[in-house]
MDAnalysis code that builds the backbone (N, CA, C; Angstrom):
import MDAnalysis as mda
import numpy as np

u = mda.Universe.empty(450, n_residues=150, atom_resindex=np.repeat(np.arange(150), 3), trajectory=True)
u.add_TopologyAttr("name", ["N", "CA", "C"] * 150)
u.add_TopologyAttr("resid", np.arange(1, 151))
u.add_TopologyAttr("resname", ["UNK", "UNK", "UNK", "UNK", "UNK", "UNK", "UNK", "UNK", "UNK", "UNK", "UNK", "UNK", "UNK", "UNK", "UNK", "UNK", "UNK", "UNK", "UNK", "UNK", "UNK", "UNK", "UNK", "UNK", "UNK", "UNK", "UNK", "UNK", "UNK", "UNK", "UNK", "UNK", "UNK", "UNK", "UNK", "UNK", "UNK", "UNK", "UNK", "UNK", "UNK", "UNK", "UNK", "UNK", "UNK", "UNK", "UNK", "UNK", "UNK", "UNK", "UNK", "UNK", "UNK", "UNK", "UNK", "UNK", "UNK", "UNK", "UNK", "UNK", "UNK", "UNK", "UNK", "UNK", "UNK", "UNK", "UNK", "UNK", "UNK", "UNK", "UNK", "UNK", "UNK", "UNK", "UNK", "UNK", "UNK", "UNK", "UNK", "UNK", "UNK", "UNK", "UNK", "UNK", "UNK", "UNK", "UNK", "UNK", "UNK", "UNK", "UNK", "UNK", "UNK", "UNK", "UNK", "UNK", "UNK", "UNK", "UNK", "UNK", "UNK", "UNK", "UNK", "UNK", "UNK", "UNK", "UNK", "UNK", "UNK", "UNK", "UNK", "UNK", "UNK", "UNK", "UNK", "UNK", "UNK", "UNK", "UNK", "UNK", "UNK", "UNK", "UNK", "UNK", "UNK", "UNK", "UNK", "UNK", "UNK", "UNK", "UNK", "UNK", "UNK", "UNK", "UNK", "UNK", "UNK", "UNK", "UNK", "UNK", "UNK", "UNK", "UNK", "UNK", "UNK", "UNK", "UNK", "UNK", "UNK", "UNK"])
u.atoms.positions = np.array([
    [-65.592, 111.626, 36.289],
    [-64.785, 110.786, 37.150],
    [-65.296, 110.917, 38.576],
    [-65.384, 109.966, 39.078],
    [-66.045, 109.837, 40.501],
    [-64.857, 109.049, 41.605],
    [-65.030, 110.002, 42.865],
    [-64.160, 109.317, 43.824],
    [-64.763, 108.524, 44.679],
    [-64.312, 107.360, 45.372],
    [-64.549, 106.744, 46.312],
    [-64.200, 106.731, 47.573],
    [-65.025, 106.923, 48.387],
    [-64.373, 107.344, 49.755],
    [-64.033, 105.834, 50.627],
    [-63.369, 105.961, 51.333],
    [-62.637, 104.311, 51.381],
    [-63.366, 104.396, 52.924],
    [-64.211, 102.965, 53.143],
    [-65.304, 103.008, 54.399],
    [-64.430, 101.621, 55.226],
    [-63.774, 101.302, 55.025],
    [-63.148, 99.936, 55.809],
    [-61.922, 100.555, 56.418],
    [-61.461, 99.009, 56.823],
    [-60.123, 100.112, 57.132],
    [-58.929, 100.310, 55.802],
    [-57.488, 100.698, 56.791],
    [-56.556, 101.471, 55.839],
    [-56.668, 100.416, 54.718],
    [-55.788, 100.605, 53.580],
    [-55.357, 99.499, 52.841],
    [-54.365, 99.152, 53.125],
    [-53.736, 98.037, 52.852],
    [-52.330, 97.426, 52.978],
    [-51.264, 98.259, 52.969],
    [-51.156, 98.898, 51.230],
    [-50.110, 99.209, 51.478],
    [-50.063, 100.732, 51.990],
    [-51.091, 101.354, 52.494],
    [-51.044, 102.882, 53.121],
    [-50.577, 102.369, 54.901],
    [-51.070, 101.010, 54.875],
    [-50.921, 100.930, 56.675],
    [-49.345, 100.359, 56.539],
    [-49.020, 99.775, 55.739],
    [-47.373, 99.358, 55.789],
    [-46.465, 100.476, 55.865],
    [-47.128, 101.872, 55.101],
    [-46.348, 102.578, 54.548],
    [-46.509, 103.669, 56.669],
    [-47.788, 103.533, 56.751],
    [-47.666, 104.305, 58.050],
    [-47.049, 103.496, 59.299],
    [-46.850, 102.398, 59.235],
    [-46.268, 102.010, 60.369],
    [-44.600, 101.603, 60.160],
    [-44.240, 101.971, 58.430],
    [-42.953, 101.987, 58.360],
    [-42.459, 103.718, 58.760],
    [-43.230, 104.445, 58.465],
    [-43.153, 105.656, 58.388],
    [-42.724, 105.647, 60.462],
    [-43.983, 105.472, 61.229],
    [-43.846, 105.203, 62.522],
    [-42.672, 104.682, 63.164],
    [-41.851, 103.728, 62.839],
    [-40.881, 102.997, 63.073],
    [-39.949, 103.910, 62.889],
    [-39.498, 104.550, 61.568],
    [-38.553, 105.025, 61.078],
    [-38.650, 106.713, 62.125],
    [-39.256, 107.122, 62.331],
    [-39.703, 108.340, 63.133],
    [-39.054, 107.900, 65.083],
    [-39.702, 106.649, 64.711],
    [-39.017, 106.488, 66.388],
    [-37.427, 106.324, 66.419],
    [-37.212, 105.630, 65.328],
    [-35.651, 105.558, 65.130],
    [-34.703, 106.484, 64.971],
    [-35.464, 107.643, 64.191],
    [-34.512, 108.782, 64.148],
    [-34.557, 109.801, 65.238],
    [-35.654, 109.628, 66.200],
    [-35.708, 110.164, 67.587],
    [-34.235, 109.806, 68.723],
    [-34.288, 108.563, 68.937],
    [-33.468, 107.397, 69.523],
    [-32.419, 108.186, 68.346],
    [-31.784, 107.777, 67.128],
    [-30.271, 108.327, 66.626],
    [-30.107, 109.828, 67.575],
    [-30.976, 110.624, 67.220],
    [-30.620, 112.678, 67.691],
    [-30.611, 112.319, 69.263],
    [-31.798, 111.722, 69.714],
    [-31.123, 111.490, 70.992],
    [-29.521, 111.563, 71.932],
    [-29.606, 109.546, 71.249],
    [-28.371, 109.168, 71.515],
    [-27.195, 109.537, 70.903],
    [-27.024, 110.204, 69.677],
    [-26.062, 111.261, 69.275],
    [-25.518, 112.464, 69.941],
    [-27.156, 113.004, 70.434],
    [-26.627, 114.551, 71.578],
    [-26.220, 113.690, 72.554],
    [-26.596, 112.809, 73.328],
    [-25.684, 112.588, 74.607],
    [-24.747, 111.869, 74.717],
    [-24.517, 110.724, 73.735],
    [-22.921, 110.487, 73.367],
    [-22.015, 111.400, 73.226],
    [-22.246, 112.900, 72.552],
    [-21.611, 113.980, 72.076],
    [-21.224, 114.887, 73.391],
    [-22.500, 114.792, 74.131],
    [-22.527, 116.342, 75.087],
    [-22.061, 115.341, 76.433],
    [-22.920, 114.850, 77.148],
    [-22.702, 114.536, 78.614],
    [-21.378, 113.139, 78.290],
    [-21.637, 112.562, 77.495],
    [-20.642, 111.324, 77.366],
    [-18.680, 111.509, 76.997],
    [-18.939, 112.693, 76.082],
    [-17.756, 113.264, 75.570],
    [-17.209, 112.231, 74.226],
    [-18.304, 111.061, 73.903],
    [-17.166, 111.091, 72.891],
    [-17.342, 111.638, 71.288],
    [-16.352, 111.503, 70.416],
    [-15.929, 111.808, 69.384],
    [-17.302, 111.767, 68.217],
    [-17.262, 112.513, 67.282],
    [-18.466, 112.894, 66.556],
    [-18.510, 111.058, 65.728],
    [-17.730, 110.658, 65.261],
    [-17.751, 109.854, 65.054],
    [-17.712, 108.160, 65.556],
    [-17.773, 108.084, 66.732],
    [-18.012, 107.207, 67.496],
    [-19.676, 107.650, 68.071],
    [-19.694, 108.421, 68.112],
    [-20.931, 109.022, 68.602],
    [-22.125, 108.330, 67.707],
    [-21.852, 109.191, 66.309],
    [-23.152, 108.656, 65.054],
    [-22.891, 107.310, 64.901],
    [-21.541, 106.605, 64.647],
    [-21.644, 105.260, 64.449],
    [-22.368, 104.289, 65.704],
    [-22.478, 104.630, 67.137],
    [-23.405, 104.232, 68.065],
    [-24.843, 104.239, 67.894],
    [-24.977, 105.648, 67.689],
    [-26.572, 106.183, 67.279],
    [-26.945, 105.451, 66.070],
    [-25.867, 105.323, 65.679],
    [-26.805, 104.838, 64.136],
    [-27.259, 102.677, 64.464],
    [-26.212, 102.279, 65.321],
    [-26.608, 101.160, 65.457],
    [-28.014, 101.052, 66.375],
    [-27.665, 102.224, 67.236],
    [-29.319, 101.647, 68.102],
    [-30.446, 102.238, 67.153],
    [-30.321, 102.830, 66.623],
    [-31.240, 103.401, 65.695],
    [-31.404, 102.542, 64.596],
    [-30.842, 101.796, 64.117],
    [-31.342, 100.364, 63.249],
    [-32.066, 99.281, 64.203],
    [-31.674, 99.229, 65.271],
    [-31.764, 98.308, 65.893],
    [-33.582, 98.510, 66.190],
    [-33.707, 99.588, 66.793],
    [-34.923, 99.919, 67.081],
    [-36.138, 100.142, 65.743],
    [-35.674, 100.583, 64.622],
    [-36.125, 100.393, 63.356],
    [-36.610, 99.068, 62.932],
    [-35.657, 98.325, 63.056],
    [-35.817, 96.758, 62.816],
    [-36.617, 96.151, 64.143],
    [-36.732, 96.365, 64.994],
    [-37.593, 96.037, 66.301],
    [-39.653, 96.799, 65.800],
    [-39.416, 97.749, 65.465],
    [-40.525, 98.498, 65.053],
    [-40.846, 97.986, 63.681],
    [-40.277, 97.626, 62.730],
    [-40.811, 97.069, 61.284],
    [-41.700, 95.379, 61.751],
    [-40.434, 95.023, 62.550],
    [-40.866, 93.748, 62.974],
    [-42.222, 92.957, 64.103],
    [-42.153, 94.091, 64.735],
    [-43.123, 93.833, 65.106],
    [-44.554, 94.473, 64.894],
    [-44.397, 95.882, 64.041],
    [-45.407, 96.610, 63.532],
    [-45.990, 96.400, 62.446],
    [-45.623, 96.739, 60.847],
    [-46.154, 96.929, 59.885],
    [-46.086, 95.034, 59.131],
    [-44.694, 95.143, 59.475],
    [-44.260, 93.086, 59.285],
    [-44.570, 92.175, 60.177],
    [-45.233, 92.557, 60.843],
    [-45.303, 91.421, 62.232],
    [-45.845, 89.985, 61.496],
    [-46.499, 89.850, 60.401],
    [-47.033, 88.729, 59.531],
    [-45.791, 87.988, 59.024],
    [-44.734, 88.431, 58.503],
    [-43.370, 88.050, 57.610],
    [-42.837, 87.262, 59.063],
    [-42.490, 87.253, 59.871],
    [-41.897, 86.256, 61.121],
    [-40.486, 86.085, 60.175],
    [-39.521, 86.820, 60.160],
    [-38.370, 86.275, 59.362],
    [-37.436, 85.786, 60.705],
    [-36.597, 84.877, 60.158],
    [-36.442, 84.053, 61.670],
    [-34.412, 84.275, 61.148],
    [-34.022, 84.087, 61.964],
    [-32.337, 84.676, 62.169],
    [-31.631, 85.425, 62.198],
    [-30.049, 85.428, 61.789],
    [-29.731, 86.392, 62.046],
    [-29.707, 87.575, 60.614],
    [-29.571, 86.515, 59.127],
    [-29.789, 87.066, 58.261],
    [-30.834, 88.030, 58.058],
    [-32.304, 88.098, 58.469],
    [-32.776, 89.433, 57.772],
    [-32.511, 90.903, 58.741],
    [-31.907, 90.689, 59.646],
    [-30.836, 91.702, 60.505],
    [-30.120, 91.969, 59.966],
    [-28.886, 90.996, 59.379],
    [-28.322, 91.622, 58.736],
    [-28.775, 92.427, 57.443],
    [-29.283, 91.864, 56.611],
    [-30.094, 92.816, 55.089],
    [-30.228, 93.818, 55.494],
    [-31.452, 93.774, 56.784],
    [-31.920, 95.267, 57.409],
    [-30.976, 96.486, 57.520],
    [-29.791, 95.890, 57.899],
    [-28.696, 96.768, 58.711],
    [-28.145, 97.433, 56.896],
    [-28.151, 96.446, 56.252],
    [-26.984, 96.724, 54.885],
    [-28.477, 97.975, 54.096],
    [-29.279, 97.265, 54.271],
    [-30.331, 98.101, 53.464],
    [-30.208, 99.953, 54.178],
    [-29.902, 99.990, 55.561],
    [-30.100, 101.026, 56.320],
    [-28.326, 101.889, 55.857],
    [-27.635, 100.544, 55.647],
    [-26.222, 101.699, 55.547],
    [-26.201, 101.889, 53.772],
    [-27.059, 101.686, 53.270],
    [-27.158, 102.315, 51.657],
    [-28.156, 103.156, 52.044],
    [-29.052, 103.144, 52.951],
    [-29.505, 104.533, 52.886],
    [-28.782, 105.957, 53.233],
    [-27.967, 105.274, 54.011],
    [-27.263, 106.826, 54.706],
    [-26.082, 106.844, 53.522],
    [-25.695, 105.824, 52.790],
    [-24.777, 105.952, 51.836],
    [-25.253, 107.172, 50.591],
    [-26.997, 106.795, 50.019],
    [-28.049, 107.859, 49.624],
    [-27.268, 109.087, 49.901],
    [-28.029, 109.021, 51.284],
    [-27.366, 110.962, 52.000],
    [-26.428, 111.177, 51.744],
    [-25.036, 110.687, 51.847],
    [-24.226, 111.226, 52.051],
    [-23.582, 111.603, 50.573],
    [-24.288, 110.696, 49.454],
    [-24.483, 110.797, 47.859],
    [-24.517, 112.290, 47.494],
    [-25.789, 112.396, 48.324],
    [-26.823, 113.681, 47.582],
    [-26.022, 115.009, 48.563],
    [-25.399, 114.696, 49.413],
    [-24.654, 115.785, 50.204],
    [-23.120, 116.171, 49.401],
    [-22.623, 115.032, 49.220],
    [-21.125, 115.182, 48.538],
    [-21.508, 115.863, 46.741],
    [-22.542, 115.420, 46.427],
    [-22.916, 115.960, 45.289],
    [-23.392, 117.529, 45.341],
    [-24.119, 117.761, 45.977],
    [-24.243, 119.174, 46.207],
    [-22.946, 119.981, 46.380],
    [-22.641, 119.540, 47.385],
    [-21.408, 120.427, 48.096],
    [-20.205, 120.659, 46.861],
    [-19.859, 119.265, 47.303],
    [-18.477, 119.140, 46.178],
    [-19.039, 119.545, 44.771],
    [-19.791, 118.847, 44.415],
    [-20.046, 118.392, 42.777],
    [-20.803, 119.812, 42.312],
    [-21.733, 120.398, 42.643],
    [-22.052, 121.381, 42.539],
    [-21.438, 122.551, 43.150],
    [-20.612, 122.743, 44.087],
    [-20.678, 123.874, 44.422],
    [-21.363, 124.714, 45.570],
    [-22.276, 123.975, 45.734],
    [-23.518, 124.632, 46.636],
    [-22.936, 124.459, 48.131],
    [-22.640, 125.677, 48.612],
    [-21.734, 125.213, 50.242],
    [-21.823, 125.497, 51.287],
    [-23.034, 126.375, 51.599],
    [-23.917, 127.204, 52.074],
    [-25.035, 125.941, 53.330],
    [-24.567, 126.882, 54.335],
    [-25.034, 125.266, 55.411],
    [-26.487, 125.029, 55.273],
    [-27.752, 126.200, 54.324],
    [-28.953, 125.733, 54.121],
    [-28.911, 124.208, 52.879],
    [-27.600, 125.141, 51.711],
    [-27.557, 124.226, 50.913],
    [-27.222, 122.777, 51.366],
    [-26.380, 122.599, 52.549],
    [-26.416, 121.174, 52.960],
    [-27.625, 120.629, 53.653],
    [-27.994, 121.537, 53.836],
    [-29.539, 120.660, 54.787],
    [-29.911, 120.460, 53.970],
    [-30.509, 120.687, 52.950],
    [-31.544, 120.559, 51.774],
    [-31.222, 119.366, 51.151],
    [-29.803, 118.749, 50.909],
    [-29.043, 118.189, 49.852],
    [-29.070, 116.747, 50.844],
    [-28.209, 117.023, 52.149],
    [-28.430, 115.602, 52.616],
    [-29.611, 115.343, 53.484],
    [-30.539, 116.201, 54.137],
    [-31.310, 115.808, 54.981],
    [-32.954, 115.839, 54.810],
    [-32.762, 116.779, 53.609],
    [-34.166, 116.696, 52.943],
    [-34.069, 115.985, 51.620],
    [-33.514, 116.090, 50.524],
    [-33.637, 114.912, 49.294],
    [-32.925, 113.970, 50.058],
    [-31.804, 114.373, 50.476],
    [-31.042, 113.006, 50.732],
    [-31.960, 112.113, 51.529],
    [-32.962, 112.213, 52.313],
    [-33.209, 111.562, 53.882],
    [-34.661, 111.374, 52.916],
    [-35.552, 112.126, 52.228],
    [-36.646, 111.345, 50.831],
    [-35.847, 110.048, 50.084],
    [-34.915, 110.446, 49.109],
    [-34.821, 109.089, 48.349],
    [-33.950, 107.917, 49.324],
    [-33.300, 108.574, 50.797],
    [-32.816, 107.044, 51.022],
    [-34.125, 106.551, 51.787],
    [-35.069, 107.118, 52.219],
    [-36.521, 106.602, 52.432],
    [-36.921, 105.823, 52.057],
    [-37.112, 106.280, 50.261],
    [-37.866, 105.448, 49.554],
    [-37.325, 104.190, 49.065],
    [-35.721, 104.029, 49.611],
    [-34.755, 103.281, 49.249],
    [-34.740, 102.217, 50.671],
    [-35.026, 102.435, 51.557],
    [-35.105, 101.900, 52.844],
    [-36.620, 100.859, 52.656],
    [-37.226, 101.384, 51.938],
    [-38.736, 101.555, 51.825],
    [-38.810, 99.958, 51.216],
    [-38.161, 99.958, 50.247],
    [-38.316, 98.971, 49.134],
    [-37.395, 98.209, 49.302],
    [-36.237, 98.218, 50.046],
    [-34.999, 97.401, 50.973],
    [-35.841, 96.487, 51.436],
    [-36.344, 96.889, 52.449],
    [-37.037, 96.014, 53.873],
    [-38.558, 95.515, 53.492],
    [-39.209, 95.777, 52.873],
    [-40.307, 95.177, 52.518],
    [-39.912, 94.304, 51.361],
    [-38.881, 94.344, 50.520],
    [-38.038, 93.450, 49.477],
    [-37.292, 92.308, 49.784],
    [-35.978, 92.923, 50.994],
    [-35.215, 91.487, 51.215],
    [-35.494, 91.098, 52.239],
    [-36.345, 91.826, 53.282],
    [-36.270, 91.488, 54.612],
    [-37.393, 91.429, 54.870],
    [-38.705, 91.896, 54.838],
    [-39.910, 91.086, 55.285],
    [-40.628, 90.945, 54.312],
    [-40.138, 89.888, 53.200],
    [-40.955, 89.233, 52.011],
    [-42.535, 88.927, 52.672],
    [-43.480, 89.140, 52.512],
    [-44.740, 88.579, 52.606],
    [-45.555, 87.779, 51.432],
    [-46.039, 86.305, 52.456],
    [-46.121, 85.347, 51.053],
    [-47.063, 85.787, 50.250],
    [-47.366, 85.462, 48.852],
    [-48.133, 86.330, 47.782],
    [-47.773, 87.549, 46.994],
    [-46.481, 88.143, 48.174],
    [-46.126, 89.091, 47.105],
    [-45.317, 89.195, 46.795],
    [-44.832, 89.791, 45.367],
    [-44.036, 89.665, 44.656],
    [-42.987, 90.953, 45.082],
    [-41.822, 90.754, 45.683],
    [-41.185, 91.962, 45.857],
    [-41.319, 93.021, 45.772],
    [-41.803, 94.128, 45.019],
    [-41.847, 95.361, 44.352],
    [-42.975, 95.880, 45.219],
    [-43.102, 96.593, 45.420],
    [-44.722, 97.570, 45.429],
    [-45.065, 98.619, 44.282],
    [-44.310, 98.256, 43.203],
    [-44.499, 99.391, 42.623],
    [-44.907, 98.770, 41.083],
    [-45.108, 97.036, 41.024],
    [-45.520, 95.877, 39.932],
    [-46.097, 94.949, 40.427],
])
């Protein structure tokens, strides 16, 4: 078996996958951000806080898909914003899956065991769930067939 060393540039879907990867990295910068200072200098409530962070943090996600890895898809209104947004609150729906399952469902209650449960599997499969959201309902590109994975 012989490998090929790849002499052009990225392929498609490694450069989609790095400039979704990019996007999603700036976004969760911008959420911890604007979470600590909604929380600390702003004073408000843990939950007004993340529900803020989490909107500019889609917002900027969807600004970075759109003009980065999708900039070809041009989806025009208000609909693939919205998808974006619904695709982003089943991801954190994911986390909070794989967190309530640990904790509650298992048992496991131990504050490593929650990191592990919602912020490392949980924050992988709603990834890969974000992943296939937004390149699915929200920046269809013509020729391809939804999936990346058929």
């Amino acid at each position: 078996m012989t490998t090929r060393a790849w002499s052009g540039p990225a392929p498609p879907l490694r450069r989609e996958l790095l400039g979704f990867a990019a996007a999603g990295l700036l976004a969760y910068a911008v959420d911890l951000a604007l979470f600590t200072c909604l929380r600390g200098p702003a004073g408000l409530g843990p939950l007004t806080a993340k529900a803020l962070s989490f909107l500019a943090a889609c917002a900027v996600a969807y600004a970075g898909n759109a003009l980065g890895p999708y900039r070809a898809a041009r989806p025009r209104g208000l609909r693939p914003c919205a998808v974006f947004f619904a695709v982003n609150l089943a991801g954190a729906a994911v986390q909070l899956l794989c967190l309530a399952v640990s904790h509650y469902g298992l048992g496991l209650t131990s504050q490593r065991a929650d990191t592990v449960s919602g912020a490392i599997v949980g924050m992988a499969l709603a990834t890969v769930l974000r992943f296939w959201g937004t390149r699915t309902w929200v920046f269809r590109a013509e020729g391809r067939v939804g999936s990346w994975t058929g």
